[in-house]
C-alpha positions as CSV (number, residue, x, y, z in Angstrom):
1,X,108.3,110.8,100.3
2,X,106.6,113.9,101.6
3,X,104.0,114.5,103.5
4,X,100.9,115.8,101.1
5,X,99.0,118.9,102.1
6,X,96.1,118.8,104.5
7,X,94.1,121.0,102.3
8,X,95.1,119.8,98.7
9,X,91.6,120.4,96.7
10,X,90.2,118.0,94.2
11,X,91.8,115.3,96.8
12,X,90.3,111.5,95.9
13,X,90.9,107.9,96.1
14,X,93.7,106.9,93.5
15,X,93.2,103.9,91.4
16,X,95.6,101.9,93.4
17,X,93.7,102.5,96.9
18,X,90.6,101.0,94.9
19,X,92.6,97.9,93.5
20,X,93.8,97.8,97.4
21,X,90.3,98.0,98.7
22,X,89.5,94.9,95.8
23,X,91.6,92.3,98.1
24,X,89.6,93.1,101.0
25,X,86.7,92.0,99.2
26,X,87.9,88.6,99.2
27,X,88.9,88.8,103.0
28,X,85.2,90.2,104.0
29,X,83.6,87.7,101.8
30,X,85.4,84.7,103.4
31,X,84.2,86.1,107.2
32,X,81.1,86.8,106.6
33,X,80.7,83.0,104.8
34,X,81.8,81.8,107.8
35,X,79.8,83.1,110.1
36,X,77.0,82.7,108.0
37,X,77.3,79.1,108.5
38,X,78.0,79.1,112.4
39,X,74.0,81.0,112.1
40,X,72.5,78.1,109.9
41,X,74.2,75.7,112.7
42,X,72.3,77.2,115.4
43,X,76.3,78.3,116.8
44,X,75.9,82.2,115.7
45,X,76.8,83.4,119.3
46,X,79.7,80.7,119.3
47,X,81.0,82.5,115.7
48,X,80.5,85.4,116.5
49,X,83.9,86.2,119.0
50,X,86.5,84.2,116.2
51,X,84.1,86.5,114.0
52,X,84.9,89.9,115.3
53,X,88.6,88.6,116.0
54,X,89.3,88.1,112.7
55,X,87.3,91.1,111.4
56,X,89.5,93.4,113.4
57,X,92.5,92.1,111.7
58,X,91.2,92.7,108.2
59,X,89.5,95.9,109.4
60,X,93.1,97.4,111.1
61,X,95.3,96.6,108.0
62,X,92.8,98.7,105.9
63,X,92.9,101.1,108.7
64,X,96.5,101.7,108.7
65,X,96.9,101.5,104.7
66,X,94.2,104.0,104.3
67,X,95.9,106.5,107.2
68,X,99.0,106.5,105.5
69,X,98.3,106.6,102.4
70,X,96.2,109.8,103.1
71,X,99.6,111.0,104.3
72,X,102.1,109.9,102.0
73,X,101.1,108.5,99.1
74,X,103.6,109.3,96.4
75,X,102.2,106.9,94.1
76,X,105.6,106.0,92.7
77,X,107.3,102.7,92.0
78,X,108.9,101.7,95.4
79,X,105.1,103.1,97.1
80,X,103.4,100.2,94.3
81,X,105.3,97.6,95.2
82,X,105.1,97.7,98.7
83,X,101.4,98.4,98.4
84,X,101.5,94.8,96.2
85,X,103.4,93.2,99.5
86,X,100.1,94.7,101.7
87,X,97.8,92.8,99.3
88,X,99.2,89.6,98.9
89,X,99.1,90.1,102.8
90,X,95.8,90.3,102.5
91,X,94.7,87.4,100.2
92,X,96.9,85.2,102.6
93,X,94.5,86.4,105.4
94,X,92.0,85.6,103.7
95,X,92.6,81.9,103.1
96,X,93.5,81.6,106.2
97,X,89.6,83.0,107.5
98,X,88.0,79.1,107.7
99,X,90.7,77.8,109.8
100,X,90.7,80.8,112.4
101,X,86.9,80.6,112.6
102,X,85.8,77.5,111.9
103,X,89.1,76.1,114.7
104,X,90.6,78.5,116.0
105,X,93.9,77.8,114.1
106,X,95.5,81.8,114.0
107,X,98.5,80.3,112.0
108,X,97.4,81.6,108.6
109,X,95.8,84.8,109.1
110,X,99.1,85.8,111.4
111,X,101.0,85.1,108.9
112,X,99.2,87.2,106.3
113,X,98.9,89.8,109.3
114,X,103.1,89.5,109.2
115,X,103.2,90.1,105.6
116,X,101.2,93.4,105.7
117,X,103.0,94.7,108.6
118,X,106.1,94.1,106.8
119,X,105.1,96.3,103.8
120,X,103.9,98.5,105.8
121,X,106.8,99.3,108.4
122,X,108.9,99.5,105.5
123,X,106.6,102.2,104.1
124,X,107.3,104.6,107.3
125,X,110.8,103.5,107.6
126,X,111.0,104.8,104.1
127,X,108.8,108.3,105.2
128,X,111.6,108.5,108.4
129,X,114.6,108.5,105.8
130,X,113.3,111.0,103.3
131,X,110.7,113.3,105.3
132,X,113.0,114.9,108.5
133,X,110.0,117.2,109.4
134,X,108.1,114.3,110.5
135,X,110.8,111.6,111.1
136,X,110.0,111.2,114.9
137,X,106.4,109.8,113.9
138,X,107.0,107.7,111.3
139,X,110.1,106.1,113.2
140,X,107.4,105.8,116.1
141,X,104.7,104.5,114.5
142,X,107.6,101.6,112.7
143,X,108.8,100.8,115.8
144,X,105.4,100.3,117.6
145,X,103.7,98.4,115.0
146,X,107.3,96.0,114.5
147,X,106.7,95.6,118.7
148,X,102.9,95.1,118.5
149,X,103.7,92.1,115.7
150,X,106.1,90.2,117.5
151,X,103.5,90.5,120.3
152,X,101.1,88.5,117.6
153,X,103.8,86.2,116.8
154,X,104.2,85.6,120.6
155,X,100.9,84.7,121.1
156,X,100.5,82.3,118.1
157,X,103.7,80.7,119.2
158,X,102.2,79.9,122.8
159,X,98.7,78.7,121.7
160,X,100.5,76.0,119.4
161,X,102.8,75.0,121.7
162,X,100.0,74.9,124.3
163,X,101.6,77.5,126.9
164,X,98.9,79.0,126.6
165,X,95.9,77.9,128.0
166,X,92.4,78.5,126.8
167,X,90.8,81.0,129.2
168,X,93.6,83.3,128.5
169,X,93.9,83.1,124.3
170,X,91.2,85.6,124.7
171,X,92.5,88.5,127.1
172,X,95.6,88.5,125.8
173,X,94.4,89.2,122.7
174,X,92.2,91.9,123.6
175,X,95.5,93.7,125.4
176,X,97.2,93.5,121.9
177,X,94.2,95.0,120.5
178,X,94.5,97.8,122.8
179,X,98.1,98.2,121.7
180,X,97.4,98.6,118.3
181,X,94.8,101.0,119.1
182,X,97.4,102.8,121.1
183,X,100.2,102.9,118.6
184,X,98.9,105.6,116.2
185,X,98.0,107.6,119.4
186,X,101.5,107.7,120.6
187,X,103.2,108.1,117.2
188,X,101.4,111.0,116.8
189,X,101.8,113.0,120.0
190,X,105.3,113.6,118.4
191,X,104.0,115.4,115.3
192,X,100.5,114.8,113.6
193,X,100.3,113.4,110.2
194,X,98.7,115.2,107.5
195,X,96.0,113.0,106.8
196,X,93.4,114.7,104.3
197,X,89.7,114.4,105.9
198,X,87.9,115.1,102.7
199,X,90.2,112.0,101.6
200,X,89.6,110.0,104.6
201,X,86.0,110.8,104.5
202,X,85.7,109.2,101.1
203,X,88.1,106.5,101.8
204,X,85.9,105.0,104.9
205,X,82.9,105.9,102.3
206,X,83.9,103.5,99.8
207,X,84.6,100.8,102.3
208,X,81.2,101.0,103.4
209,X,79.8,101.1,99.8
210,X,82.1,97.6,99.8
211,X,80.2,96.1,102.9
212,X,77.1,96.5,101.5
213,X,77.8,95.4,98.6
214,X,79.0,92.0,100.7
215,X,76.0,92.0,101.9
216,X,74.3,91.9,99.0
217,X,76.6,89.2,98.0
218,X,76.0,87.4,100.6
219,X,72.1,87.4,100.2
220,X,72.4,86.1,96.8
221,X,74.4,83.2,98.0
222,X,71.3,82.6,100.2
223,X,68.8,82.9,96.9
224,X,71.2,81.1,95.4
225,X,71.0,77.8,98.3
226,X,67.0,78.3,98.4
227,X,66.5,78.3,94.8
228,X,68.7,75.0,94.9
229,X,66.2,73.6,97.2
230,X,62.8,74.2,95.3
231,X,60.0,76.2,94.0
232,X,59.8,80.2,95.0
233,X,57.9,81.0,97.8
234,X,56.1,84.1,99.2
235,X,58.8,84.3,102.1
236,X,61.7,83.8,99.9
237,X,60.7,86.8,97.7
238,X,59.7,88.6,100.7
239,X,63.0,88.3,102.5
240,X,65.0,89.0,99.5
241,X,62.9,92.4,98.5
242,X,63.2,93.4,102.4
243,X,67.1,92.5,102.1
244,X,67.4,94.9,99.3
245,X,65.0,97.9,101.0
246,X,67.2,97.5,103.9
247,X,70.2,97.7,102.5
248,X,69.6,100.8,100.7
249,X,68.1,102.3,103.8
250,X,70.9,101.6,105.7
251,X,73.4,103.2,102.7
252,X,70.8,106.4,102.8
253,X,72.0,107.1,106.3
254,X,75.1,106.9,106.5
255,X,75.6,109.5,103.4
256,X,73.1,111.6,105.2
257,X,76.4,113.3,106.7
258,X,79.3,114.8,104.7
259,X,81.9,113.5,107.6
260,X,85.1,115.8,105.2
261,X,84.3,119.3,106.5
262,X,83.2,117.8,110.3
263,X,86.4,116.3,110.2
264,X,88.2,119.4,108.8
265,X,86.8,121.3,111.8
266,X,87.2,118.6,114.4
267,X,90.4,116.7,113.7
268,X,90.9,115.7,117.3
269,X,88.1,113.3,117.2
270,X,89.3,111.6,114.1
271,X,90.6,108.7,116.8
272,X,87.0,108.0,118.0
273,X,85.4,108.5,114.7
274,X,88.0,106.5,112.9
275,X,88.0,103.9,115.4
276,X,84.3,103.3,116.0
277,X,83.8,102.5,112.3
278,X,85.1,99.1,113.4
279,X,81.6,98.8,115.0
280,X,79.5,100.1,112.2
281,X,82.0,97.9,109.6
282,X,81.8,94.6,111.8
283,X,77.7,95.4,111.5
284,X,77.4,95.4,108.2
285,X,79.3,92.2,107.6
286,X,77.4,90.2,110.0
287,X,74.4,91.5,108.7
288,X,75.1,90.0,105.5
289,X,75.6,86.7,106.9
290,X,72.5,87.2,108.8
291,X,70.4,88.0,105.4
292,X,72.1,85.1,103.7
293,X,71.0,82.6,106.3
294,X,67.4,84.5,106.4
295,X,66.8,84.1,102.9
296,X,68.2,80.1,102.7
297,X,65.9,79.4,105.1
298,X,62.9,79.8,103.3
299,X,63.9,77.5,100.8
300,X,64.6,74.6,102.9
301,X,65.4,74.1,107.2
302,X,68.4,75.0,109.1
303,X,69.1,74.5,112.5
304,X,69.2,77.7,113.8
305,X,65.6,78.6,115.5
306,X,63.3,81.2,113.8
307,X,64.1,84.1,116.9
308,X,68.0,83.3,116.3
309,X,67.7,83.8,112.8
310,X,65.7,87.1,113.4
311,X,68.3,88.5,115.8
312,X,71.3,87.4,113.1
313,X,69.6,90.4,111.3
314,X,68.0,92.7,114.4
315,X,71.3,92.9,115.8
316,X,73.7,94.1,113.5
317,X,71.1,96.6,112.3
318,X,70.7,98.0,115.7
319,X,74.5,98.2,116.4
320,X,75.1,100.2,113.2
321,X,71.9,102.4,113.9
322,X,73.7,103.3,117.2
323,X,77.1,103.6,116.4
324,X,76.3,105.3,113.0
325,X,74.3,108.2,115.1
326,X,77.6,108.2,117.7
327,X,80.1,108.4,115.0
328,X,77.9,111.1,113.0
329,X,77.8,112.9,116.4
330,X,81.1,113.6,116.8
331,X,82.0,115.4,113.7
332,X,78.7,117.4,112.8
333,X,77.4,120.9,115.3
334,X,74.0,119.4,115.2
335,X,72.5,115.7,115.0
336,X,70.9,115.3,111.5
337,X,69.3,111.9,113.2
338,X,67.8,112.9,116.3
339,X,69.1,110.0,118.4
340,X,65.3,109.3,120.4
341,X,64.5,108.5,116.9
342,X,67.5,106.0,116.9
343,X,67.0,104.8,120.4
344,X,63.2,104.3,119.5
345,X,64.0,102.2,116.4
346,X,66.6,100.3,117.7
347,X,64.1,99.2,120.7
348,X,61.6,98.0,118.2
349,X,63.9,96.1,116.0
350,X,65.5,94.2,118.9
351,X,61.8,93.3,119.8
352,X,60.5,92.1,116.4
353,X,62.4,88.6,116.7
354,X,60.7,88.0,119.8
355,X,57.8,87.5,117.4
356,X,59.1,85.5,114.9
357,X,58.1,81.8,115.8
358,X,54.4,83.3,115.4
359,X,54.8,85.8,112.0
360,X,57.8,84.0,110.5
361,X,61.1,85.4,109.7
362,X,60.1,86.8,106.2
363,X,58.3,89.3,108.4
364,X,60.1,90.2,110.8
365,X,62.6,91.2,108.0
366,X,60.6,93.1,106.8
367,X,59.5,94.8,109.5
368,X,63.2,95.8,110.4
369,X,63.2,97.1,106.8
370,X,60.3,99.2,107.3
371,X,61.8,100.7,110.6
372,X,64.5,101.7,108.8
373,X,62.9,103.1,106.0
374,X,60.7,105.3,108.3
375,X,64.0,106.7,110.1
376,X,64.9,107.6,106.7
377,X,61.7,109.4,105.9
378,X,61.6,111.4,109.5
379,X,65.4,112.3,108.7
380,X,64.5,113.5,105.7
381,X,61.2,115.2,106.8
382,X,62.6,116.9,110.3
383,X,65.5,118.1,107.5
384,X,63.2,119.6,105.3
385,X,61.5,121.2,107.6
386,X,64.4,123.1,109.7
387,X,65.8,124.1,106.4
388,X,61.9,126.0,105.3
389,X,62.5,127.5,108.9
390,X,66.0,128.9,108.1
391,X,64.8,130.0,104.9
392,X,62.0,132.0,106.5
393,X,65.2,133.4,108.6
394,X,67.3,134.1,106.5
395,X,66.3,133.6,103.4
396,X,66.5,130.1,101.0
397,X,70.0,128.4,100.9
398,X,70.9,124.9,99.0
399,X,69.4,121.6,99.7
400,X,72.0,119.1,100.9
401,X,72.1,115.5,99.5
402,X,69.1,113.5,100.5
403,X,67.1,116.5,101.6
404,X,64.3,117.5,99.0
């Protein structure tokens, strides 16, 4: 197990990293379910903390796969199998999603958490023994993962037992957080990995190409409850047409940036950039649940009110707007979204459910969808028309993808 060149060419996902990426389908579909109900309860601010809790736990065991696989994946049989432990990890996590969001019961998910960890230290335990040059990290990075897990196991252990009171199940989890954060950090002050950031670029790609794809999922689950409940309605087909628009919007700008060469040329930032696709990630999940309960409700009443089901979608939209132009920011010489466009979009689409007891939620929907749609255009537009100035300047040079 060696450490792969930085600047292999041709360097993609393997098949394996896709059938990985497969399990955390399940995983993001059984979050976002949840919290899809909590919204149609009227208890979406009440979800949404065992929501984000349990999304960071899926979201850092693809983190760290992904890393070290950009690193060291040798695609052999020993590197298969222990990949196969990771997964089964995963699926464990995943049927234990209800119980951690729907009461709180962590018992599940930790131990799925403790299965992937397990494959996992035993991956750079097994990069230590057979990769000197580098032993020092990987021996790091085992040991502060295998001390970060029994800090997990800890905590589960004193909330069953009750030694743990209420008010502080949240903090401490927020300091282990910060300790897995840290770990990678530290590990890697002794000797960097050589992650590949065309690969890494593609890899965070895909799992974005995954989330919306959830949400689409979870949308048709809501077409799926309101045609259950009667007759197509104007709002229903609005909702669902603005669902889609949005969607795609949102994929347009994200892909508006080629992050491989920004990271090529800025690898000290691939902690921030890395890290604040939790954000943008946790966005597009919720957003799916938010669409879901959206388009469910114009087939028949749920108890959330018509502002809180306007906000289950204004919000997450608006996160990812911001953190996708602060992510984009750090890895690109000049913004390709100018961010007073963000900020002005953002403003307006946190305003729009203030409206909706008197226009409805099918148009406040769309609304957000047409605010998106017209960042997309001015991107495109303000694009087009730096790159006829350049031209004029120094003569014509290639469009880039998305620009006309």
């Amino acid at each position: 197990m060696n450490a792969r060149p930085i600047d292999e060419p041709h360097r993609v996902s393997s098949q394996l990293e896709l059938l990985f990426d497969l399990t955390f389908v399940v995983a993001v579909a059984a979050v976002t379910a949840q919290l899809a109900h909590n919204i149609a309860d009227g208890h979406g601010l009440a979800g949404l903390v065992p929501f984000l809790q349990v999304f960071f736990a899926i979201w850092w065991a693809w983190m760290n796969f992904t890393w070290f696989a950009s690193s060291y994946d040798t695609d052999d049989v020993a590197y298969r199998l222990l990949t196969m432990v990771q997964m089964a990890g995963v699926l464990v996590l995943a049927a234990g999603v209800p119980a951690a969001v729907g009461h709180s019961d962590l018992g599940i998910i930790t131990l799925g958490y403790l299965i992937m960890r397990v494959g996992l230290v035993t991956q750079w335990l097994r990069a230590a023994l057979e990769d000197p040059a580098s032993r020092r990290t990987a021996l790091r990075y085992a040991a502060g993962i295998s001390l970060v897990q029994l800090g997990w196991l800890l905590r589960l252990a004193l909330v069953e037992t009750g030694a743990l009171s209420a008010s502080f199940q949240l903090p401490l989890f927020v300091c282990l957080v910060v300790l897995e954060l840290a770990v990678p950090r530290w590990a890697e002050r002794a000797r960097a990995t050589n992650w590949h950031p065309h690969h890494i670029a593609e890899r965070y790609g895909l799992f974005t190409i995954i989330l919306l794809g959830e949400s689409v999922l979870a949308a048709s689950r809501g077409v799926e409850g309101a045609l259950e409940a009667g007759e197509i309605s104007g709002p229903f087909v609005v909702i669902a047409g603005s669902g889609l628009v949005l969607l795609f919007a949102l994929w347009w700008l994200y892909f508006l940036v080629q992050s491989g060469e920004g990271l090529r040329d800025r690898r000290h930032r691939s902690y921030l950039w890395g890290y604040g696709h939790y954000g943008i990630f946790a966005a597009l999940a919720a957003l799916g649940a938010g669409l879901e309960v959206a388009v469910e409700q114009s087939g028949h009443d749920v108890a959330a009110s018509p502002s809180a089901l306007g906000y289950a979608v204004a919000i997450p939209v608006s996160s990812y707007l911001a953190l996708l132009w602060a992510v984009h920011a750090l890895v690109v010489a000049e913004p390709v979204i100018f961010p007073a466009a963000v900020l002005g979009c953002v403003t307006v689409i946190l305003l729009l459910p203030l409206a909706s007891p008197w226009i409805g939620v099918a148009a406040v929907v769309a609304a957000i969808a047409a605010v998106c749609v017209l960042l997309v255009a001015f991107t495109i537009w303000t694009a087009a028309v730096k790159n006829r100035a350049g031209a004029r300047r120094h003569g014509p040079r290639s469009s880039g993808p998305g620009e006309p």
